[in-house]
N, C-alpha and C positions, 0 to 999 in steps of 0.2 A: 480164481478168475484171472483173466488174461488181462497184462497191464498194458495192454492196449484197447481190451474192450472194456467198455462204462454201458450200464444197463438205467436207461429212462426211461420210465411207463412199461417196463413189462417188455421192451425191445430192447435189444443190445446195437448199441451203436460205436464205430470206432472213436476213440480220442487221438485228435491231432498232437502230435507234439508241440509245446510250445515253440517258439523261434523267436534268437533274439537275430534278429535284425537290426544292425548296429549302423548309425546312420557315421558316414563318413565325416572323417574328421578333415576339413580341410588343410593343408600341410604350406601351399602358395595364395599369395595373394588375387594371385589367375583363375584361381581356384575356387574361391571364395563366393556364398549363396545367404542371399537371407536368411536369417532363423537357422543356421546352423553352425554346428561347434569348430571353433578354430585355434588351428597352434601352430604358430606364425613365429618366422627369426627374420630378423632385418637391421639395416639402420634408423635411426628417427633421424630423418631428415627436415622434420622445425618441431618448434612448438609453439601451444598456443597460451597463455597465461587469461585469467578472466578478469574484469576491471576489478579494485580494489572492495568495492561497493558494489560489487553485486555476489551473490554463493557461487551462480557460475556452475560452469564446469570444466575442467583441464583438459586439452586437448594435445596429441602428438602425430604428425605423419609420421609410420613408418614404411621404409621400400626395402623391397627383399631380393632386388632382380629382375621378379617378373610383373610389379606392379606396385601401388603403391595404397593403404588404405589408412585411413582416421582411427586412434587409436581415444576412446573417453574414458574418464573419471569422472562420472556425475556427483555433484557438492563436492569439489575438489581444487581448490584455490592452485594447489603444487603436490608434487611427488616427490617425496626425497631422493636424489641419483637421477629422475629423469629431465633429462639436454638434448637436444639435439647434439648429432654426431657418434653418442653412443649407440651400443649394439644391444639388443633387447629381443628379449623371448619372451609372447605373448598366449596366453589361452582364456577365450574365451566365446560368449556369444556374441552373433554378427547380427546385427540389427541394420536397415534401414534408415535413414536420415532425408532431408531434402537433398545434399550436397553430395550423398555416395552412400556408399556403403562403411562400417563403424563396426570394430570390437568394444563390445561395451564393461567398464567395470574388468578388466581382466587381470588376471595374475600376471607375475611377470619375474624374470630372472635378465637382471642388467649381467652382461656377459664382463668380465675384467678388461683391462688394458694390458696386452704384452707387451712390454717396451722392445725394440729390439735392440741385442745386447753386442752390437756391431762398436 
């Protein structure tokens, strides 16, 4: 049989290949769309801490150049290493908010400090 034809009820029919269609990954904050996946480098330019007394959730802006988006950590009082001023590589999903658009829950890689050795 030919692995491209599939026979249902007695007729042969072609089978489509599957196809991955791979939904873009967003790379800038310019870039960036609801409900899809993002992998963002930038500085955090503030943060936001949540009251002592409430679970909260941890907030960070970061800007990368071309824009600037909310970075969360839902039930997240603090992040160990995350300040404003440092440099931070983000991936994750973009969600929605009242206030903008949000990488929610994402991984991350804080980038080091080069001193310069001037």
């Amino acid at each position: 049989m030919n692995s491209e034809m599939a026979t249902t009820g007695g007729q042969a029919s072609k089978v489509m290949p599957a196809t991955n269609a791979k939904v873009p990954v967003a790379s800038k904050v310019c870039d960036v769309a609801e409900r899809q996946k993002a992998s963002l480098y930038g500085v955090l330019r503030s943060v936001t801490f949540p009251p002592r007394t409430a679970a909260g959730s941890f907030t960070a802006t970061l800007f990368d150049g071309t824009g600037s988006i909310e970075v969360l950590w839902l039930g997240r009082k603090s992040v160990p290493g995350i300040k404003a001023g440092i440099r931070l590589a983000v991936q994750g999903m973009v969600i929605s908010r009242s206030n903008g658009l949000c990488v929610i829950n994402p991984t991350f890689q804080i980038e080091p400090v080069i001193a310069d050795e001037h």
